[in-house]
N, C-alpha and C positions, 0 to 999 in steps of 0.2 A: 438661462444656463441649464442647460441638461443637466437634469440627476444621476451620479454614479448607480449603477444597480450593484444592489449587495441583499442578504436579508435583515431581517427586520427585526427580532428580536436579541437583545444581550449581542455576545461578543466580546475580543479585547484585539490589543494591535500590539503584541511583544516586538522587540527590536529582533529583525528577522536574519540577522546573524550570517548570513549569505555570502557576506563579501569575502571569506576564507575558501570557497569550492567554487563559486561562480564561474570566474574565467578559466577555471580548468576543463580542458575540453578531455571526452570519453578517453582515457586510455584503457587497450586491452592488458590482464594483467597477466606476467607470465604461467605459465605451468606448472600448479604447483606440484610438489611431491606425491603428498597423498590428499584426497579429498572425501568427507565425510557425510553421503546421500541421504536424508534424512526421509520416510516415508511417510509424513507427518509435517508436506509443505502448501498445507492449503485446510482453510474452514470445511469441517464435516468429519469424516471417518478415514484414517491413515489406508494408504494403500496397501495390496497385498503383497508382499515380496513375489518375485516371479526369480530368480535367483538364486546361486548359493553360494557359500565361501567356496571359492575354486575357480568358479566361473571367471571367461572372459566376458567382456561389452563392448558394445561397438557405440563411437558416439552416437546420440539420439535416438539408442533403443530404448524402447521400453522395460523399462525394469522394476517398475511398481503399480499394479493393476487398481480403476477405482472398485472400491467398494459402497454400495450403497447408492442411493442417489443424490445425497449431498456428499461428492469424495473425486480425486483427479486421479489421474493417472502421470507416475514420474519417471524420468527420463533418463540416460545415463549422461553426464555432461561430456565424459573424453570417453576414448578407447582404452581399455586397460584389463585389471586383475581383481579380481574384488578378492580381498586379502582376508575379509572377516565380516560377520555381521554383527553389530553392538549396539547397545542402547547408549543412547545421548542424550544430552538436556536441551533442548534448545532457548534462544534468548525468550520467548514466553514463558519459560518454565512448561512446555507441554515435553513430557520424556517420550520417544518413541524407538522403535529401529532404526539402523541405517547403515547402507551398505562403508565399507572401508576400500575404497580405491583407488588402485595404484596404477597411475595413468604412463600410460604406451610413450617411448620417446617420439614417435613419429605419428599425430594425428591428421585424419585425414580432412580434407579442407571442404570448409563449409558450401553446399551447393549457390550456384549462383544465378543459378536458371529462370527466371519470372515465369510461372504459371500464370495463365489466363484465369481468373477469377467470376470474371463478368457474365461468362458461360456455363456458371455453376448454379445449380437451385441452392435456396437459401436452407433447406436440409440436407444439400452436401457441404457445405460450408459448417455450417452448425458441427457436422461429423467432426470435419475435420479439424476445429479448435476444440474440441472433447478429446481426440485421439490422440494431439499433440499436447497435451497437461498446462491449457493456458486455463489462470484463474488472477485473480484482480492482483494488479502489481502495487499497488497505494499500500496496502497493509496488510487489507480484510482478507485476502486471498480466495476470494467464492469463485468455486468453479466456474467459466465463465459462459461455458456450455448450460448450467442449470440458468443461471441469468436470464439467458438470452433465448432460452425454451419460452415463447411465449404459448399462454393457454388460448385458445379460441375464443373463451369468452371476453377476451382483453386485447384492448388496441392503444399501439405505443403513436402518439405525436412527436414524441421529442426525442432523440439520443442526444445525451449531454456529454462532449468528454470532459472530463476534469484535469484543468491545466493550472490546477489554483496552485499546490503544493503549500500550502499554507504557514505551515509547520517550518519553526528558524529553525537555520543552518540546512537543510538538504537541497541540494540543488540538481540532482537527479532526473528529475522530471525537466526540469529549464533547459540541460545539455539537450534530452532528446530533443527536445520542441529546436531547439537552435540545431541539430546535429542531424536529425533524423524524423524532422519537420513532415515533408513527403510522404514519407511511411508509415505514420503515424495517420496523417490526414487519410490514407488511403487503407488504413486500417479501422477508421472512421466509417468510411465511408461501405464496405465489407460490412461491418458491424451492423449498419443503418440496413444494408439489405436483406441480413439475418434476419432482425427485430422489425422489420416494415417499415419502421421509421420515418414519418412527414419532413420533420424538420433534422436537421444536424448543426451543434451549435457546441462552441468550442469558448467554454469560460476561463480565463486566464485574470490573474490579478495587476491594476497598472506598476505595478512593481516589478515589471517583464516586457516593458514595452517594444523592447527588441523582438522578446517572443509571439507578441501581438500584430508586430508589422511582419515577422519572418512568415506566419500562418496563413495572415490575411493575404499576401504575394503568392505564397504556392497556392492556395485556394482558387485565388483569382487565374494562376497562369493554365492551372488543370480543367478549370472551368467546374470545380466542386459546387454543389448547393450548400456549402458550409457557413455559420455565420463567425467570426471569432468575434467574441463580446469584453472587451475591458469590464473588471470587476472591480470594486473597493477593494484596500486590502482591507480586511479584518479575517481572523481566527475566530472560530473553526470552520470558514467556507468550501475548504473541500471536507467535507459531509455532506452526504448525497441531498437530506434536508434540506439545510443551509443552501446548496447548490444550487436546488431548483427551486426555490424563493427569491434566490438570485436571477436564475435564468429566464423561469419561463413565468414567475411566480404564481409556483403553486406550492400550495402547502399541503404535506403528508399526514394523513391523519396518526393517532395514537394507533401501534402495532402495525400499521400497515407498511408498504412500500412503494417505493416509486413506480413501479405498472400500475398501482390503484389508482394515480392522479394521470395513468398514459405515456411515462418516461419512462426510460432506463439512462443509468448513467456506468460511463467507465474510465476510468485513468486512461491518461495519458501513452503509458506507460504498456496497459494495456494492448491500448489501440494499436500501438508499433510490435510487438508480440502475433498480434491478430495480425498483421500484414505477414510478418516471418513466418509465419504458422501456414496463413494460406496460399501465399503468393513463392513464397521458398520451399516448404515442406520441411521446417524447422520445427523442433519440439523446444520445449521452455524448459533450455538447461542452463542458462547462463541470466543472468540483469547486471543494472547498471545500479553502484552502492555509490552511496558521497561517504567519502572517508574524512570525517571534518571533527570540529572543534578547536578549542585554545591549543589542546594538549597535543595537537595531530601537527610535526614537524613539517612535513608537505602534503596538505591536503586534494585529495585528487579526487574525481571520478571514475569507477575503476567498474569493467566491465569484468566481471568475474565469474567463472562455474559456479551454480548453484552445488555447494560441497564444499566451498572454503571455506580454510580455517579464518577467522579474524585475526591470529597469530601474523597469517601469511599478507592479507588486506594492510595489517599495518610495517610489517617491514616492507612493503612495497612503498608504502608514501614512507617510510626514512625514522618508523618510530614514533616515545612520545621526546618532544621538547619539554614538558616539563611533566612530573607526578601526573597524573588525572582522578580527580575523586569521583568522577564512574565512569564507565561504559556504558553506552547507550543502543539498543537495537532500535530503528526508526528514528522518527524526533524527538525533540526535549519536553514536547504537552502529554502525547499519545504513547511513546516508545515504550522499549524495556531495557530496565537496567539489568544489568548481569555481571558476572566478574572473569568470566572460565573465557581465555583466548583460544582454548580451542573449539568453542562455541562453531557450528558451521553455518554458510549463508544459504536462505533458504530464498524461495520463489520471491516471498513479502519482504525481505532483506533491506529495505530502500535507504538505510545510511546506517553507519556507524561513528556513532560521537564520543571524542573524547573530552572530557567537561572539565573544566576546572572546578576546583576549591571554592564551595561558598559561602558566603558570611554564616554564620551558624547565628540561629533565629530561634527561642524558644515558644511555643504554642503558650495562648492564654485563652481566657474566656471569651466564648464569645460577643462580639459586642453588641450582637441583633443590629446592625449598620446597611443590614440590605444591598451591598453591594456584589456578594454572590446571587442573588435574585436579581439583580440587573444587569448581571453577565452571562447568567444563564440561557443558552440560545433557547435552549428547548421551552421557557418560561416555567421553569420549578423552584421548591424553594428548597435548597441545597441545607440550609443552617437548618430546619424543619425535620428534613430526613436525617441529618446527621443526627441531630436529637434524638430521634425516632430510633436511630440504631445503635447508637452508643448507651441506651436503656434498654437493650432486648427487645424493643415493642418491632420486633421485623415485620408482621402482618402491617400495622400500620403504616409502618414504613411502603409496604408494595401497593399499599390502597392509593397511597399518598403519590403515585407514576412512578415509584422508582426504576421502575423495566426501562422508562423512558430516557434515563440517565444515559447520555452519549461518552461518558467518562471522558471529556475531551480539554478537562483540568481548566477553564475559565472560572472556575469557583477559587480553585484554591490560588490562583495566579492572582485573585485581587481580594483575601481575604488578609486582613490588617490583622488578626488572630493569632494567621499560620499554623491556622486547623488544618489535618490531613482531610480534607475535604472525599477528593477524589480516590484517594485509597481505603474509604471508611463506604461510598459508596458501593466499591467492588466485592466489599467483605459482606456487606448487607445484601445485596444479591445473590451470593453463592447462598448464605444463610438462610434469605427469604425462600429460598428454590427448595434447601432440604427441609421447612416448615412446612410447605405443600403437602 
C-alpha cells in the first residue's frame, strides 16, 4: 500500500468545519453602496495614492502606485466617485489610507477577450502581473511579481500550487478548483513559464477528492505537464514548508526560501488571478471570501470588490442566526479577530467567520507534557520559548529559532494548559526585533 505524502514533522487534524460553505457555489455579490480601497492590501510598503477626493475611476484603473520593491500596485474595483480619503483599520490591525468610493449605477462589463499568452516572453508576462496588482491570495499577499523575479543565479525545478486550504471552515479555494478549475490550471501553467519551471504539481488534500478528479481531467483533456498529487490531511500543509516536504520533499533550510531548494509555490487562488491578469487584462480588484461559521444564517461564497464592507458580505448571506463571539479575518488557526463591520476586504480577504461561544477554559501551569513539541511542524520547543519570553529573557528566546515560529497555532491547539502559546510567540518577536 502506497504511502499518503504529507510532511514529516508535528502537525494536528482539527475537524475541518467545511460542511457549512462547501456546496455553495461562487455567487457575485451585489453593488455595494459605498466601498472602502484600502492602499495597504499586500506584504511590503502601502501604495502611493495616485488620486484625490473628487476624483472619478474607471473600473480597473490604477489607483495606488507600488512603492518600493516589496509593494503592489492597487486597482479601482468599480467605476465611481471617490467621496474622501480616510484612514482605516484593517482586520490585521495594520491602519493605513483608503480611498471612499461611490460606485457609478451603470458599470462597465468585464472584458471577455482571451489574449494569446503563449506568444509572450516570460518578461512580458512577469510585467504584466506587476501592473495588474496580483500578489498571493492565501493570506501572505507577497507581490507575486517580486516572487516570481527569479535571480540568475537560481534555478526553479518545481512550481507547486497550493490546493491544500487547510485551514477549517474556508472553502474558497475548493469553489475555484471546482468553479474555475481551467483557469486556474492555465494560470499554472503562465506561472511555470514566468519561473522556468521543470516540473508543475498541484497539491490538494484527499478531503477534496472531487477537486482532485475535476484537475486531474482538465489536465489531462488540455494535455498540461501538470501532476495533481492527493495529500494527507493534516494542518498546517498549506505552508509553503510543509508543502514542499509534501511534494517534492525538500526541506527549507532556517531563514531561507523556497528558490533555495529550486521551487516556488502559489495558491490556488493565485493561479486563477494569474490567468485573469494575463489572459483577460484584468487587475486584482475583486476575490472570492467563504462567508461561514455557526453564527453565519446562509453561508456563501461571495465574489466580492476588494473595498467591502463586512457589514455588506454579511447582509448578503442573511445575517448572524445567533450572537457570535468573534469575527474572524481568514481562518480559525492563522486569521484575525476583529469586531469593526466596517472592516473592508482586502486582496488576502479569503473568508469571514462568524464563531460561536466557547467553553471558557482557564490557563494553568505548565505541564512540561511535550505535546506542543510534537506538534510543532517546524520541530521547536514552544513551552521553552514561552518560558523564555514570559521572563524577559527575549535574546534567548531568538537564539532559541524563534524567527522560525510559523505562528500557525498547532502549539496551542494541543496544549492541555491553554497557554496563549501562539499570541506570547507574536509578542516576543515584535520585542525580540526592538532588543536588536
Amino acid at each position: 500500500m502506497q504511502k499518503v505524502p504529507t510532511f514529516s514533522k508535528g502537525g494536528v487534524h482539527p475537524d475541518d468545519k467545511k460542511v457549512f460553505s462547501r456546496s455553495q457555489a461562487i455567487e457575485r455579490l451585489p453593488m455595494p453602496g459605498e466601498l472602502l480601497v484600502a492602499l495597504s492590501q499586500h506584504l511590503g510598503a502601502p501604495a502611493k495614492a495616485l488620486k484625490a477626493k473628487g476624483d472619478t475611476v474607471i473600473r480597473g484603473e490604477k489607483i495606488g502606485e507600488a512603492v518600493g520593491f516589496i509593494s503592489a500596485d492597487v486597482h479601482s474595483p468599480v467605476s465611481g466617485l471617490i467621496k474622501d480619503i480616510k484612514k482605516v483599520t484593517l482586520a490585521n490591525s495594520v491602519v493605513c489610507d483608503a480611498y471612499v468610493i461611490v460606485p457609478d449605477a451603470e458599470q462597465p462589463q468585464i472584458p471577455s477577450d482571451v489574449q494569446n499568452w503563449r506568444s509572450q516572453s516570460s518578461a512580458e508576462l512577469l510585467a504584466k502581473i506587476k501592473d495588474l496588482g496580483i500578489v498571493g491570495m492565501g493570506g501572505a499577499t507577497f507581490p507575486a511579481h517580486v516572487k516570481f523575479s527569479i535571480p540568475k543565479d537560481k534555478h526553479v525545478e518545481a512550481f507547486v500550487v497550493n490546493g491544500v486550504e487547510c485551514e477549517p471552515y474556508l472553502t474558497a479555494d475548493y469553489r475555484i478548483m471546482m468553479e474555475k478549475g481551467e483557469q486556474a490550471l492555465e494560470g499554472a501553467m503562465i506561472a511555470a513559464k514566468i519561473t522556468g519551471a521543470q516540473r508543475v504539481i498541484v497539491g490538494i488534500e484527499l478531503n477534496k477528492p472531487d477537486c482532485i478528479a475535476n484537475l486531474t481531467n482538465i489536465a489531462k483533456e488540455k494535455g498540461y505537464p501538470i501532476e495533481v498529487m492527493g495529500l494527507k490531511m493534516k494542518y498546517p500543509q498549506g505552508d509553503e514548508k510543509q508543502l514542499l516536504k509534501a511534494t517534492i520533499n525538500r526541506e527549507i533550510p532556517s531563514g531561507k526560501l523556497p528558490l533555495d531548494v529550486g521551487a516556488v509555490v502559489a495558491n490556488v487562488g493565485s493561479c486563477n488571478a494569474i490567468y485573469e491578469a494575463v489572459a483577460l487584462g484584468k487587475s486584482l480588484y475583486e476575490r472570492v471570501v467563504s462567508v461561514t461559521g455557526e453564527c453565519i444564517a446562509n453561508p456563501k461564497n461571495v465574489l466580492a470588490p476588494v473595498g467591502t464592507k463586512v457589514s455588506d458580505l454579511l447582509a448578503f448571506c442573511g445575517g448572524f442566526k445567533s450572537e457570535p463571539e468573534k469575527l474572524v479575518s481568514g481562518g480559525p488557526m492563522m486569521g484575525f479577530s476583529f469586531v469593526d463591520t466596517e472592516t473592508p476586504v482586502t486582496k488576502g480577504f479569503s473568508g469571514l467567520l462568524a464563531l460561536e461561544p466557547q467553553k471558557k477554559v482557564r490557563s494553568t501551569a505548565c505541564l512540561n507534557c511535550g505535546r506542543c513539541v510534537a506538534a510543532c511542524p517546524i520541530g521547536l520547543m514552544p513551552a521553552k520559548l514561552y518560558r523564555y519570553i514570559t521572563h524577559g529573557e527575549y535574546e534567548s528566546a531568538m537564539q532559541t529559532s524563534l524567527m522560525d515560529c510559523k505562528e500557525c497555532g498547532c502549539c496551542s491547539y494541543v496544549c492541555p494548559a491553554h497557554l496563549p502559546l501562539v499570541h506570547t510567540m507574536k509578542t516576543g518577536k515584535k520585542l525580540g526585533r526592538k532588543k536588536k
